[in-house]
C-alpha angles and dihedrals in degrees: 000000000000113000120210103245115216125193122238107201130024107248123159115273108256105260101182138137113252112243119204125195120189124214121178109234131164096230127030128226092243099189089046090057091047094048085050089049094053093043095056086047104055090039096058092039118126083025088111090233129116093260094043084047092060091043090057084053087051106045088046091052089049096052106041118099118242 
């Protein structure tokens, strides 16, 4: 069930660079990095490149009703 968020207070929308450190491990966090990944997404959506194109998709398949 997706719920419609709706903000609170009116704060400035993060506009911030996206900083990446890698550490070697012998096994990922895969739900972190999904979580990372959906994050990014939605962030960059509505910016006309590929990354803000799959966050429209996904924004669009999060909100539609089943």
């Amino acid at each position: 069930m997706v719920r419609n968020y709706q903000r609170k207070t009116t704060r400035p929308p993060a506009d911030r660079n996206l900083h990446v450190t890698f550490t070697r491990r012998e096994q990922i966090d895969v739900e972190k990095v999904a979580e990372v990944l959906i994050r990014v997404a939605l962030r960059e959506a509505g910016t006309g490149t590929t990354v803000g194109q799959a966050g429209e998709q996904l924004r669009a398949l999060l909100g539609s009703e089943r």
